[in-house]
Backbone and ligand atoms as CSV (ligand in chain L), in Angstrom:
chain,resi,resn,atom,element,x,y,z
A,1,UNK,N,N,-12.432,153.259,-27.374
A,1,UNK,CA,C,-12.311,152.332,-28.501
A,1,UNK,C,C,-11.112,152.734,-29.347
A,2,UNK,N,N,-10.161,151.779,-29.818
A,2,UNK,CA,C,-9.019,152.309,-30.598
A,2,UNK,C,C,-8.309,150.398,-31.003
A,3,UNK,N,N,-7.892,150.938,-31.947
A,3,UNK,CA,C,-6.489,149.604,-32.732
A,3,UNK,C,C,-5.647,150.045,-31.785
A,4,UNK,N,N,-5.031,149.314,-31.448
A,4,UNK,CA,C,-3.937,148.822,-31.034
A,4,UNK,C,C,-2.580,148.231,-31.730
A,5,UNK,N,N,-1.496,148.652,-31.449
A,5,UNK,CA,C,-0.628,148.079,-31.651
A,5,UNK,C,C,0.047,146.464,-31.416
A,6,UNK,N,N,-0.136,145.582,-32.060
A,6,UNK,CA,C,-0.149,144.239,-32.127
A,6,UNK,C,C,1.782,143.872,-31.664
A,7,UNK,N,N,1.757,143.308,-30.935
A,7,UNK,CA,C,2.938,142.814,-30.313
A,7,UNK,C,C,3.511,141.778,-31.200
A,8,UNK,N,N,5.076,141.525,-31.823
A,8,UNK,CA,C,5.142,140.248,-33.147
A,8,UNK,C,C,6.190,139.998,-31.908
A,9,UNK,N,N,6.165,138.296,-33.040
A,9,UNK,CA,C,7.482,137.616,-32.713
A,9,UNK,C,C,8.656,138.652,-33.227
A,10,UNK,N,N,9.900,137.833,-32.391
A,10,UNK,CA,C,10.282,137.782,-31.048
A,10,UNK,C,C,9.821,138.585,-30.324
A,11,UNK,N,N,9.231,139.643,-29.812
A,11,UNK,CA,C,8.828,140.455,-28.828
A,11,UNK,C,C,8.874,139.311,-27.557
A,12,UNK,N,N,9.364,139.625,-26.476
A,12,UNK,CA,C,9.303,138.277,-25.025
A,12,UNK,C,C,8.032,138.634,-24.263
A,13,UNK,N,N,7.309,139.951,-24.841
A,13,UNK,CA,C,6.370,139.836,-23.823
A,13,UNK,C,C,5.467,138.479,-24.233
A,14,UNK,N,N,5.511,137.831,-25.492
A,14,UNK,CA,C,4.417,136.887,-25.822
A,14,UNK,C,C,5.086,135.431,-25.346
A,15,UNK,N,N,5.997,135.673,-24.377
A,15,UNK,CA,C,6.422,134.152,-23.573
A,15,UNK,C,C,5.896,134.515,-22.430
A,16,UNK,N,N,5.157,135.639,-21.474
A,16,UNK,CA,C,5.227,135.977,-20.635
A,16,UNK,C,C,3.736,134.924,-20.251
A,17,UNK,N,N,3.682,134.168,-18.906
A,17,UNK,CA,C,2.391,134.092,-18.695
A,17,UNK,C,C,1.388,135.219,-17.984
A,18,UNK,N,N,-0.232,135.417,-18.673
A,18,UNK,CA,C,-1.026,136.393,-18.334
A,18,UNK,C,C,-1.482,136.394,-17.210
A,19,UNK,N,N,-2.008,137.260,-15.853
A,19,UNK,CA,C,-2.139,137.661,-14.886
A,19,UNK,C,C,-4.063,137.028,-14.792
A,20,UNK,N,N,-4.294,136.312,-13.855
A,20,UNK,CA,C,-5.787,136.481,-13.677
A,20,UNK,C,C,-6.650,137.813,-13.700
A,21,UNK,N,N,-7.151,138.489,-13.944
A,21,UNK,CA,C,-8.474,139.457,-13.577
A,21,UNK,C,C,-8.841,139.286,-12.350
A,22,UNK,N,N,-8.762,140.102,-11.500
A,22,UNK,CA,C,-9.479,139.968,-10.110
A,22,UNK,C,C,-10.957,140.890,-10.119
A,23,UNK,N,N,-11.302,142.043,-10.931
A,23,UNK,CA,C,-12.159,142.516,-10.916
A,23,UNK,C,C,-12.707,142.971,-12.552
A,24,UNK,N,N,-13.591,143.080,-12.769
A,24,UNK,CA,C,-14.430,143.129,-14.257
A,24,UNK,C,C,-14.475,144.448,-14.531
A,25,UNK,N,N,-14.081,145.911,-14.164
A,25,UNK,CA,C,-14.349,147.141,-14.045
A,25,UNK,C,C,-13.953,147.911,-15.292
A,26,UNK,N,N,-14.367,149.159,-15.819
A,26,UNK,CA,C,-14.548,149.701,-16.616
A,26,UNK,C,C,-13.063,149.502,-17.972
A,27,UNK,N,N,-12.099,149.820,-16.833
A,27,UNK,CA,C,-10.986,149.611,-17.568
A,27,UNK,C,C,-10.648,147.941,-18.294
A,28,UNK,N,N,-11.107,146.975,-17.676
A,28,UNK,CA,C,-11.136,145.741,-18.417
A,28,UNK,C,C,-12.225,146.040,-19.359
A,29,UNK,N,N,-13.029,146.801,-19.568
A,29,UNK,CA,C,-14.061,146.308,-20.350
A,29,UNK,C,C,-13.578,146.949,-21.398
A,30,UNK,N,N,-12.779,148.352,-21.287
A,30,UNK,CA,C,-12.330,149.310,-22.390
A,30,UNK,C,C,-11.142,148.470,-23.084
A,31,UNK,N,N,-10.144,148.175,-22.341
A,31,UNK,CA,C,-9.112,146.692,-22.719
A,31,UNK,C,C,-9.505,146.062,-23.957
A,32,UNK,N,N,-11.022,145.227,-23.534
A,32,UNK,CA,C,-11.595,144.096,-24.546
A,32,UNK,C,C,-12.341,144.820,-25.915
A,33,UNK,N,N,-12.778,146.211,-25.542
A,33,UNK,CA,C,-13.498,147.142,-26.832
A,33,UNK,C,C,-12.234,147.124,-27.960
A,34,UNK,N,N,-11.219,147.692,-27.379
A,34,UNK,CA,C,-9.714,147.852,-28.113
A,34,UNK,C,C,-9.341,146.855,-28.186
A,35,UNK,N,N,-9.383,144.976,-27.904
A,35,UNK,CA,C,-9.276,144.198,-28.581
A,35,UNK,C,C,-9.902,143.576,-29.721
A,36,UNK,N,N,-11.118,143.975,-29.410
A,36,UNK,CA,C,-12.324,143.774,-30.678
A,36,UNK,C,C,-11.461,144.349,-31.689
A,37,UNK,N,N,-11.914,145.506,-31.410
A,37,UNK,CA,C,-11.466,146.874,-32.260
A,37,UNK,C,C,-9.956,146.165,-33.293
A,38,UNK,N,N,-9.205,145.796,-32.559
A,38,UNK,CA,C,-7.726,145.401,-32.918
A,38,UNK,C,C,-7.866,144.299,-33.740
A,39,UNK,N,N,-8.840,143.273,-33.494
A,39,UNK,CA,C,-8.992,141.998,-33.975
A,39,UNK,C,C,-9.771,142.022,-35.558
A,40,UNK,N,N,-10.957,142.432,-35.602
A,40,UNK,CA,C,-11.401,142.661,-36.525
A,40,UNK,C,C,-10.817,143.883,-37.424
A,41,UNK,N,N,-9.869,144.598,-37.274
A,41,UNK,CA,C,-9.217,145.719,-37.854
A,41,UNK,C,C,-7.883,144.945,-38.763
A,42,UNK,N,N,-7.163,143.736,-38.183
A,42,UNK,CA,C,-6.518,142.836,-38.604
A,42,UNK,C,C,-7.017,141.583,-38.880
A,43,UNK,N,N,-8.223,141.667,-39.804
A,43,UNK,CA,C,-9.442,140.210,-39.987
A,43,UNK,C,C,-8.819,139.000,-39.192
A,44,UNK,N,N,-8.895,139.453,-37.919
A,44,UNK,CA,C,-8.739,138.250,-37.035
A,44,UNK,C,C,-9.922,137.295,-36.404
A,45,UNK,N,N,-9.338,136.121,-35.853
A,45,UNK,CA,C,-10.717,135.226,-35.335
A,45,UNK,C,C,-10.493,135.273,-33.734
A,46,UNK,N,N,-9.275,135.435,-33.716
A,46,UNK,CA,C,-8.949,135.627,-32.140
A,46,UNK,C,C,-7.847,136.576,-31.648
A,47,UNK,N,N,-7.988,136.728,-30.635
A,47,UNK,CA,C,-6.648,137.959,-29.858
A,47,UNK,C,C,-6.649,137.904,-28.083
A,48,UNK,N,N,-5.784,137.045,-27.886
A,48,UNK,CA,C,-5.206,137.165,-26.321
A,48,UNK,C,C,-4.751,138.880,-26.238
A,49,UNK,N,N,-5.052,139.369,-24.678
A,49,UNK,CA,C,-4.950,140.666,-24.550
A,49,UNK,C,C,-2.897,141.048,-24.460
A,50,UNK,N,N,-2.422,139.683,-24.352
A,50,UNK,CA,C,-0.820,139.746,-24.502
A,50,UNK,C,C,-0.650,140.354,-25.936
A,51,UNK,N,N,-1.468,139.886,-26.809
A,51,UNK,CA,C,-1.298,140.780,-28.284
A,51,UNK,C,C,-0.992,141.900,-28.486
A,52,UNK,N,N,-1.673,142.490,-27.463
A,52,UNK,CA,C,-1.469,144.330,-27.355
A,52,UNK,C,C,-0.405,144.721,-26.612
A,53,UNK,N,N,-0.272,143.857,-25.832
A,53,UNK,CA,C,1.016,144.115,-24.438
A,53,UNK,C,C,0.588,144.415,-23.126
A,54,UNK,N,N,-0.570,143.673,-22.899
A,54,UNK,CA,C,-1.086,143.416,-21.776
A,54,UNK,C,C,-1.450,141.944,-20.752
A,55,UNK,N,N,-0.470,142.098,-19.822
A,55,UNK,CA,C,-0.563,140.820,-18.960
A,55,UNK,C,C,-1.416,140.222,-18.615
A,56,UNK,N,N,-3.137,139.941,-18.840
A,56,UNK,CA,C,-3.639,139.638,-17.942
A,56,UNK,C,C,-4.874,138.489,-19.013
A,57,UNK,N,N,-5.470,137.785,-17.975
A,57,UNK,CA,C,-5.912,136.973,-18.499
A,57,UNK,C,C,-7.460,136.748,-19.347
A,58,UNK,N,N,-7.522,137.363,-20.397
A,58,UNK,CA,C,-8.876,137.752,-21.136
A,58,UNK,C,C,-8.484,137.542,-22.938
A,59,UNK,N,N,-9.177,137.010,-23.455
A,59,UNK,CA,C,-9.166,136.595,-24.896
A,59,UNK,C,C,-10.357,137.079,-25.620
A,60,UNK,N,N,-10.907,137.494,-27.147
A,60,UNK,CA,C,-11.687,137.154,-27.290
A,60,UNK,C,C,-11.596,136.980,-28.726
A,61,UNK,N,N,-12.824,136.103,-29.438
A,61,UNK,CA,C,-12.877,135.348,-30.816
A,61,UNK,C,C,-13.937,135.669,-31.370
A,62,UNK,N,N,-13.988,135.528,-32.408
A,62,UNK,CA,C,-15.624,135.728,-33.318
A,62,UNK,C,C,-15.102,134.659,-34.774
A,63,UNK,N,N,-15.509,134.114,-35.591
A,63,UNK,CA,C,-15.181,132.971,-36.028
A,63,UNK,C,C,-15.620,133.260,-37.466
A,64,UNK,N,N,-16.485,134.609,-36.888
A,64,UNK,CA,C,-17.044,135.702,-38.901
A,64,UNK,C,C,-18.024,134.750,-39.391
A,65,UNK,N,N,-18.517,133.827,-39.054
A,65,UNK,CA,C,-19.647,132.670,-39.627
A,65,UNK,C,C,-20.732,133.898,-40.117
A,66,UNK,N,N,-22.142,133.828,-40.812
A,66,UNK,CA,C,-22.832,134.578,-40.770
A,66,UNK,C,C,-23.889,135.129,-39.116
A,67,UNK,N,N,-24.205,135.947,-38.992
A,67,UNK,CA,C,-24.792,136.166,-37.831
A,67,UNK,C,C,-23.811,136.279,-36.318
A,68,UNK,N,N,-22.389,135.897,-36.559
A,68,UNK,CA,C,-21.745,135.610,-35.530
A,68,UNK,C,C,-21.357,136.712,-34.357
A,69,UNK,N,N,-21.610,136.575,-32.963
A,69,UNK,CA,C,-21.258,137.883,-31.958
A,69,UNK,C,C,-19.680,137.250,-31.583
A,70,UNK,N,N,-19.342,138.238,-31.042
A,70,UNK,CA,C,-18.205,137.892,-30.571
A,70,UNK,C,C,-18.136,137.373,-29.158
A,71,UNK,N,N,-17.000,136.570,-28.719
A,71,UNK,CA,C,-16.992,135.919,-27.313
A,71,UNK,C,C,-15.961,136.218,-26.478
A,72,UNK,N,N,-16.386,136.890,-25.519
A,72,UNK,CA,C,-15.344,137.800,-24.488
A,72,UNK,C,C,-15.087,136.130,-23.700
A,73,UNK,N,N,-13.998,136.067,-23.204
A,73,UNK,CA,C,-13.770,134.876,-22.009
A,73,UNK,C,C,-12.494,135.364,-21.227
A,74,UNK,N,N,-13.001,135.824,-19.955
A,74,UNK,CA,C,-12.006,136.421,-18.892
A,74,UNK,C,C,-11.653,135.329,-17.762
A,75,UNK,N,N,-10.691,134.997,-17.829
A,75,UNK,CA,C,-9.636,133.622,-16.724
A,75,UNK,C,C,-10.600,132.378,-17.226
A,76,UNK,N,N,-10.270,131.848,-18.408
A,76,UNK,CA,C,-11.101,131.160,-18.953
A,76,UNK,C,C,-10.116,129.726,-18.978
A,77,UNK,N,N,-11.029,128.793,-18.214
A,77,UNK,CA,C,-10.640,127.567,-18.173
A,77,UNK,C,C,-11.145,126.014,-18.782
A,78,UNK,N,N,-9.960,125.151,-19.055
A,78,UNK,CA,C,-10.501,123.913,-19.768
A,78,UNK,C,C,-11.354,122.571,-18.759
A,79,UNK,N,N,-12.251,122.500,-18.877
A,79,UNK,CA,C,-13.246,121.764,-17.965
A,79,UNK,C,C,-13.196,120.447,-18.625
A,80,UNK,N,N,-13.144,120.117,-19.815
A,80,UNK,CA,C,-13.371,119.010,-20.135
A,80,UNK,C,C,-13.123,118.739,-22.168
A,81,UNK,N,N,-12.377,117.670,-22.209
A,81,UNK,CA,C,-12.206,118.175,-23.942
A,81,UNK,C,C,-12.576,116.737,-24.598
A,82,UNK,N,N,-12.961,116.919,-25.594
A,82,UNK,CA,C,-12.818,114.998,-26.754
A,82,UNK,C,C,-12.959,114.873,-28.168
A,83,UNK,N,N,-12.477,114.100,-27.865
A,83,UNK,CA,C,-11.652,113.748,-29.386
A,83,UNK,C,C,-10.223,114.874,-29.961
A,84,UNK,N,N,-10.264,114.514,-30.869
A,84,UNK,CA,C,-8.992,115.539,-31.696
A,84,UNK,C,C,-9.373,115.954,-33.067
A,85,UNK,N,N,-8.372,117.289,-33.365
A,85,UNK,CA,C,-9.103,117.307,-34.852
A,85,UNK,C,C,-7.312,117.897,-35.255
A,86,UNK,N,N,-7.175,118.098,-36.606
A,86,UNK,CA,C,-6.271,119.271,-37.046
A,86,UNK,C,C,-5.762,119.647,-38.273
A,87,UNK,N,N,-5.491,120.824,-38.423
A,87,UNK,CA,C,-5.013,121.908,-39.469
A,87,UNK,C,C,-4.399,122.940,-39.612
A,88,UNK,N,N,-5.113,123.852,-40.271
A,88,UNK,CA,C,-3.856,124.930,-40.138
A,88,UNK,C,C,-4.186,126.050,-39.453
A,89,UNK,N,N,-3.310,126.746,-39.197
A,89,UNK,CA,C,-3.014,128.005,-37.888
A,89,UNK,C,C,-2.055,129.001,-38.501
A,90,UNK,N,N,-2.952,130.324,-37.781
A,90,UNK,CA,C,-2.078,131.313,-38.603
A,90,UNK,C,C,-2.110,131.895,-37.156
A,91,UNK,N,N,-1.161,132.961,-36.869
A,91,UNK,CA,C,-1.581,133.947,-35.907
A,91,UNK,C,C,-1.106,135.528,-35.790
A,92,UNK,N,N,-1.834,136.269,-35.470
A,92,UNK,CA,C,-1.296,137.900,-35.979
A,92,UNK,C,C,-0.323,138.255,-35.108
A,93,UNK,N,N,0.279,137.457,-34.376
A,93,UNK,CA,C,1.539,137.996,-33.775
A,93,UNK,C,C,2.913,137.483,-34.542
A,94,UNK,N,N,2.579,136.386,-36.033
A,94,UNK,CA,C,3.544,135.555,-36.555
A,94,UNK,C,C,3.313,135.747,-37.843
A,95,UNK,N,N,3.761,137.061,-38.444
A,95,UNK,CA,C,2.909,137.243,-40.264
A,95,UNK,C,C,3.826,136.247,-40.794
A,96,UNK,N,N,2.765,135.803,-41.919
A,96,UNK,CA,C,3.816,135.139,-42.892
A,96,UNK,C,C,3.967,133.536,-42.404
A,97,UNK,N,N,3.324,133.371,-41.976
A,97,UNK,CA,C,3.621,131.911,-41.568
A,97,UNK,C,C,2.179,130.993,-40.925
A,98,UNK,N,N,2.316,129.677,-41.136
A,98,UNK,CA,C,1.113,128.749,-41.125
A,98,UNK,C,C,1.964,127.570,-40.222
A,99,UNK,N,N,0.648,126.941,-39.749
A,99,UNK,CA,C,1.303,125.521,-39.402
A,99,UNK,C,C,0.237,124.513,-39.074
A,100,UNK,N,N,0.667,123.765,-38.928
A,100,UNK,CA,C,-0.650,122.396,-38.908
A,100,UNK,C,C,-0.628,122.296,-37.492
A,101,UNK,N,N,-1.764,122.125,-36.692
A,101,UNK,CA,C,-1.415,122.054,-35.128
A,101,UNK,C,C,-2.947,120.770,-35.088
A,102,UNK,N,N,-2.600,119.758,-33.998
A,102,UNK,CA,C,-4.043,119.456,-33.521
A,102,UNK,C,C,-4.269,119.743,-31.985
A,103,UNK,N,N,-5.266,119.766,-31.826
A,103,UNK,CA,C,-6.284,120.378,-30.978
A,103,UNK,C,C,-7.088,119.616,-30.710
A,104,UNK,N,N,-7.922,119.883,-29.568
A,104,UNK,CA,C,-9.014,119.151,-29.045
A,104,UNK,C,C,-9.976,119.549,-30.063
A,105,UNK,N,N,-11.101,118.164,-30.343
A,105,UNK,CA,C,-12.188,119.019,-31.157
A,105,UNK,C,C,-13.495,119.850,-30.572
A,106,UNK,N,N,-13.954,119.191,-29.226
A,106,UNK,CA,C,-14.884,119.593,-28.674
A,106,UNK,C,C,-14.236,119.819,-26.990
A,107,UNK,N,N,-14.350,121.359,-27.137
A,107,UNK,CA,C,-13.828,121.981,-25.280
A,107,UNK,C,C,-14.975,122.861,-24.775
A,108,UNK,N,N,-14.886,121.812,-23.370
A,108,UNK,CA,C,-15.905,122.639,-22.493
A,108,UNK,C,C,-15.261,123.705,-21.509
A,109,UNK,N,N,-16.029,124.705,-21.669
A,109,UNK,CA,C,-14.764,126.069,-21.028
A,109,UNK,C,C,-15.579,126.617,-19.605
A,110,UNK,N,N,-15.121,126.804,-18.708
A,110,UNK,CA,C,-15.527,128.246,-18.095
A,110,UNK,C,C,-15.082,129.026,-17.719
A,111,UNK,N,N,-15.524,130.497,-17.509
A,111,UNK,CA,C,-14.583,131.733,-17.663
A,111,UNK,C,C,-15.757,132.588,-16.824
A,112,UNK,N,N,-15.271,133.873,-17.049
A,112,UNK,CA,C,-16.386,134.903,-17.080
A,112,UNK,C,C,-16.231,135.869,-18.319
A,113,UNK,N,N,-17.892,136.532,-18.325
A,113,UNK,CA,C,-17.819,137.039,-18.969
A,113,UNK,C,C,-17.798,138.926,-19.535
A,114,UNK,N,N,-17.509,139.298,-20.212
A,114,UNK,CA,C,-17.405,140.817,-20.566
A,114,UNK,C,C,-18.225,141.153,-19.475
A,115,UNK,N,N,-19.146,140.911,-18.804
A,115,UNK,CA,C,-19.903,141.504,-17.675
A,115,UNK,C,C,-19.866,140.925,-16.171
A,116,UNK,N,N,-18.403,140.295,-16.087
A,116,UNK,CA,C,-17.835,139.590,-14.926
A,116,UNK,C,C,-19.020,138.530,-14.207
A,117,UNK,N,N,-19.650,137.774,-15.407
A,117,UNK,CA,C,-20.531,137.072,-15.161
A,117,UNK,C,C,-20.223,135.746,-15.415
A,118,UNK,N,N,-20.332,134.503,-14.409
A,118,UNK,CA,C,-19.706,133.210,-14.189
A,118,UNK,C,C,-20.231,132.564,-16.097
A,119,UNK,N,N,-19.392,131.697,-16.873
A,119,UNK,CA,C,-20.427,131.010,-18.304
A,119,UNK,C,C,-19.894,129.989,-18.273
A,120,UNK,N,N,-20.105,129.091,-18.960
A,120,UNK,CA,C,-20.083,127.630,-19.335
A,120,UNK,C,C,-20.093,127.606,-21.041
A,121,UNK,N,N,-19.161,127.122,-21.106
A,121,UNK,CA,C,-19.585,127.225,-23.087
A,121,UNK,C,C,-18.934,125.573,-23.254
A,122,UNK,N,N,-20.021,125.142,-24.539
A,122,UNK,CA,C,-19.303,124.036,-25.378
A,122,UNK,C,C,-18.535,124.452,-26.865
A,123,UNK,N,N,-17.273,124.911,-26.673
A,123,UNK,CA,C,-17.123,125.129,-28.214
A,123,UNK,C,C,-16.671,123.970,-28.829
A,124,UNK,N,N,-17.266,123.757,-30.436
A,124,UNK,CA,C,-16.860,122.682,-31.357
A,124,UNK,C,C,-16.293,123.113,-32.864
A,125,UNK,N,N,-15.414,122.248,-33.200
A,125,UNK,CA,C,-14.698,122.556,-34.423
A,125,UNK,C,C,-13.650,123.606,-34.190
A,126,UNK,N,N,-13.737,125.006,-35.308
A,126,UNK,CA,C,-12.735,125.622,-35.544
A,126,UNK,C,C,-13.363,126.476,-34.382
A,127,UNK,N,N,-14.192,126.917,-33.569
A,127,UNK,CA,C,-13.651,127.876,-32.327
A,127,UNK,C,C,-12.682,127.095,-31.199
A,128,UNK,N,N,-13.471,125.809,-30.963
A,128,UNK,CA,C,-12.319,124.882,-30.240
A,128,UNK,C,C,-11.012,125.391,-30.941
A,129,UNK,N,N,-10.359,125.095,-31.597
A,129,UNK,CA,C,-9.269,125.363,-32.277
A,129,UNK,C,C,-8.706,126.920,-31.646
A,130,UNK,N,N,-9.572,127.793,-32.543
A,130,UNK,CA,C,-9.200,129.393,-32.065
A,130,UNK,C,C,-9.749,129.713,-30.182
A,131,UNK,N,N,-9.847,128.813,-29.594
A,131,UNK,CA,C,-9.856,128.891,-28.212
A,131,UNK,C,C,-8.539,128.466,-27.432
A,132,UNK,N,N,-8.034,127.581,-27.852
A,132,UNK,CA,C,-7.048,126.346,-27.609
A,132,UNK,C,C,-5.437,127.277,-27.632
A,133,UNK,N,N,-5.830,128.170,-29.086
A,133,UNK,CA,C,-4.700,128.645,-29.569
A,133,UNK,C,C,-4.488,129.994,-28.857
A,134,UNK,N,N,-5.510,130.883,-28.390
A,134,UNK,CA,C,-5.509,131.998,-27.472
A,134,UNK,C,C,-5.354,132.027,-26.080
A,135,UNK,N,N,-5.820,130.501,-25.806
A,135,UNK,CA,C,-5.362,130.040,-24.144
A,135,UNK,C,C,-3.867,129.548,-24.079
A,136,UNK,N,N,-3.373,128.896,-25.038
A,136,UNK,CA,C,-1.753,129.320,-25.191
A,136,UNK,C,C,-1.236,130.879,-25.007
A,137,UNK,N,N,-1.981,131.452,-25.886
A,137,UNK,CA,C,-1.223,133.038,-25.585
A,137,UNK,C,C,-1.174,133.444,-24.259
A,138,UNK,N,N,-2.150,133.003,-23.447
A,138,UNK,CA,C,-2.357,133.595,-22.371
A,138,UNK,C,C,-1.305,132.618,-21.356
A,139,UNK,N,N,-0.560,131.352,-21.784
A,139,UNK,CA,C,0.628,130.481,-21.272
A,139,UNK,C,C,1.656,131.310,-21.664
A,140,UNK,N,N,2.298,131.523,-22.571
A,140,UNK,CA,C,3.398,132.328,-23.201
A,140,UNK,C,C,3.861,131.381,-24.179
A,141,UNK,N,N,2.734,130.510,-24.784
A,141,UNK,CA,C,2.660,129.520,-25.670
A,141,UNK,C,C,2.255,130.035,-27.078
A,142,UNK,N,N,3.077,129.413,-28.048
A,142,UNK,CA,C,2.700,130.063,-29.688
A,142,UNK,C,C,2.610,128.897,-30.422
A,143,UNK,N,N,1.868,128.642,-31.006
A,143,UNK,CA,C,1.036,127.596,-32.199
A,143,UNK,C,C,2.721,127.247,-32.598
A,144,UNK,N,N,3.466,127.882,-33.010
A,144,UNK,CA,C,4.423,127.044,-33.495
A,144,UNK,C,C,5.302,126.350,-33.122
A,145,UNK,N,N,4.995,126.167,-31.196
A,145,UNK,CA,C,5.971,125.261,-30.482
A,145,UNK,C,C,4.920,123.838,-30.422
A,146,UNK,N,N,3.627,123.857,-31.213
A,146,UNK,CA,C,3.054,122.765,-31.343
A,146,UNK,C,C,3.156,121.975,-32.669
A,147,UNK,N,N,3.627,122.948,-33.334
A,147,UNK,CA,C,2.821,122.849,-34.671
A,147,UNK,C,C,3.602,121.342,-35.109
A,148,UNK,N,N,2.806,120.640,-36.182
A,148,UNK,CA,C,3.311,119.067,-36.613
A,148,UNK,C,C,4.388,119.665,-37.748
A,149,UNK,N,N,4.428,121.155,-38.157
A,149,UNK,CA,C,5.298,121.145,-39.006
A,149,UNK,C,C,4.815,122.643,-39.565
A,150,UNK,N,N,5.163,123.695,-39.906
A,150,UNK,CA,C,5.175,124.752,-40.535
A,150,UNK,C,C,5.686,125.463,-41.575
A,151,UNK,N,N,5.109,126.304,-42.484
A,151,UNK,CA,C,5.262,126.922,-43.986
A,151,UNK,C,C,5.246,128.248,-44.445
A,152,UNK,N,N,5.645,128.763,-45.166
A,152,UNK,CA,C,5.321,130.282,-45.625
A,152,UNK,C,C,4.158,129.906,-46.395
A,153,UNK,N,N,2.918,131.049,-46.337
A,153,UNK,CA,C,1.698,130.566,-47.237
A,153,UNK,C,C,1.713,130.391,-48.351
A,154,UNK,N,N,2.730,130.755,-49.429
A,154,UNK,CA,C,3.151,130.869,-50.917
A,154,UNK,C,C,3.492,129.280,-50.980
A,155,UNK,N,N,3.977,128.590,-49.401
A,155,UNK,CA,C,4.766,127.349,-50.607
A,155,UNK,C,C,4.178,126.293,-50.082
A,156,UNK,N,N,3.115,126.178,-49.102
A,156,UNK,CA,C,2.425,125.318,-48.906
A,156,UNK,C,C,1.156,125.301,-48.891
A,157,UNK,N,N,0.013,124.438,-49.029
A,157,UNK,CA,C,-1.404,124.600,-48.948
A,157,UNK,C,C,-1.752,124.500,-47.948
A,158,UNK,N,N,-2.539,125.105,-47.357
A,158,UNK,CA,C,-3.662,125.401,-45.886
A,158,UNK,C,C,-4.304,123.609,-45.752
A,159,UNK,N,N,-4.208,123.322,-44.690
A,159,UNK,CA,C,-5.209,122.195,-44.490
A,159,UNK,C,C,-6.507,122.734,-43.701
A,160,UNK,N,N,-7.419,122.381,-44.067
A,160,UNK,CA,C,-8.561,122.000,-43.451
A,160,UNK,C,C,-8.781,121.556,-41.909
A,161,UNK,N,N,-9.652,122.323,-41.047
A,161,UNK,CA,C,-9.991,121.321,-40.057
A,161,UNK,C,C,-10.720,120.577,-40.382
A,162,UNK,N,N,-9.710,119.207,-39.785
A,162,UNK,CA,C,-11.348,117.774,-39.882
A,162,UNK,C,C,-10.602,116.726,-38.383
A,163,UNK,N,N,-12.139,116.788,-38.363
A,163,UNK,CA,C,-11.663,115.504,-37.002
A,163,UNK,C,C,-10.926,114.281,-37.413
A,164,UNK,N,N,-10.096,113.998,-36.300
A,164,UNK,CA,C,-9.001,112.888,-36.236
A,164,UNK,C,C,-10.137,111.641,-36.321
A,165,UNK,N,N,-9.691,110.902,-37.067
A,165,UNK,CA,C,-11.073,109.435,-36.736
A,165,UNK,C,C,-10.104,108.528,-35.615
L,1,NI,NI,NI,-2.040,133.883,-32.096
């Protein structure tokens, strides 16, 4: 278990696309402890393992709601998405900066999980969002080649997620 050193813009490893997982074994699992570890150490909601400077394809999020566990998703794929929603986006590889992005509102995912076990998830609202935005990381994609427009946090206000009508 340990923080990690967080990879920033420009760094090129965060254009790089991430490597599938072929096996779930001790060392992936120690990987995702030290992303926890990294994520919540920098009050984060999410962290692609490219954050740290590692190629391969594993994310995970916790969203801090009350009661909330965290969600390991290893080669985690988009099955099915609807509607739209959007707001604002921050990300710990980009201090200092926000942007309005939309997103699917409701994504059906599957992946495996922290225990190289096949899952199915429906995420809705803002994990959709912080899912959307970590499966970019794992493209060599950054919220701000989407974004509808971006700000320093001092000179603009945060929007809200709300669904697109
Ligand atoms: Ni990010």
């Amino acid at each position: 278990m340990a923080v990690r050193a967080l990879r920033l813009e420009p760094d090129e490893i965060l254009r790089k696309k991430s490597k599938p997982i072929e096996v779930v074994d001790d060392k992936i699992k120690e990987l995702i402890e030290d992303m926890l570890d990294t994520m919540y150490e920098a009050n984060g909601v999410g962290l692609a393992a490219v954050q740290i400077g590692v190629l391969k394809r594993v994310l995970v999020m916790d969203d801090m709601e009350d009661g909330s566990e965290p969600i390991v998703l290893i080669n985690p794929e988009v099955t099915h998405t609807e509607r739209m929603q959007r707001g604002t986006e921050g990300c710990l590889s980009i201090p200092n900066l926000r942007g309005i992005v939309r997103r699917p509102y409701i994504t059906h995912v599957k992946a495996l999980n922290e225990n190289g076990e096949a899952v199915e998830l429906v995420l809705e609202g803002f994990l959709s969002v912080v899912f959307h935005h970590e499966l970019d990381h794992l493209d060599g994609i950054l919220y701000t080649d989407k974004a509808i427009k971006t700000y320093h946090p001092d000179e603009d206000e945060d929007e809200d997620h709300q669904e697109e009508k």
